[in-house]
N, C-alpha and C positions, 0 to 999 in steps of 0.2 A: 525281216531279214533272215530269221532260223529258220523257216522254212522256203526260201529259197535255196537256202544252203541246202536241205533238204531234198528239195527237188534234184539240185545239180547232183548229190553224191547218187540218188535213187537211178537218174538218166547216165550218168558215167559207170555204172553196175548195169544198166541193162546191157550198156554196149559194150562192157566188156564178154559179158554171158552171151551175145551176138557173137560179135565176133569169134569167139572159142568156138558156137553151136557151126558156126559159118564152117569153120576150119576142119569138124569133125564132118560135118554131114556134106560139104561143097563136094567128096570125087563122087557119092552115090547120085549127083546132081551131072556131072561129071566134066567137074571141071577140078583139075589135077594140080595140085601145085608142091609135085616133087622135082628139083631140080634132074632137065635131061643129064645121064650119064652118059657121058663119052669118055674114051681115050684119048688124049693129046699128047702126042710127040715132038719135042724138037730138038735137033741137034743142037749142042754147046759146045762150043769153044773152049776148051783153057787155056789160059796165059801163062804158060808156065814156061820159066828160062830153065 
């Protein structure tokens, strides 16, 4: 049973070490994951008496 434990903590640290390496190295790959910047405008109302 301990080293099942084992194993699961060793595979949940490799994928987190994946995933981070993913996150650094994925735009020289080039796939980009910063949210597009736009402007958005919309007119508002106020309810004002």
């Amino acid at each position: 049973m301990r080293r099942l434990f084992k194993l699961l903590l060793y595979l949940v640290c490799l994928a987190f070490i994946a995933v981070v390496a993913y996150a650094y190295i994925g735009p020289w790959f080039g796939y980009d994951f910063s949210e597009p910047q736009t402007e958005i405008r919309e007119p508002v109302e106020l309810d004002v008496d």
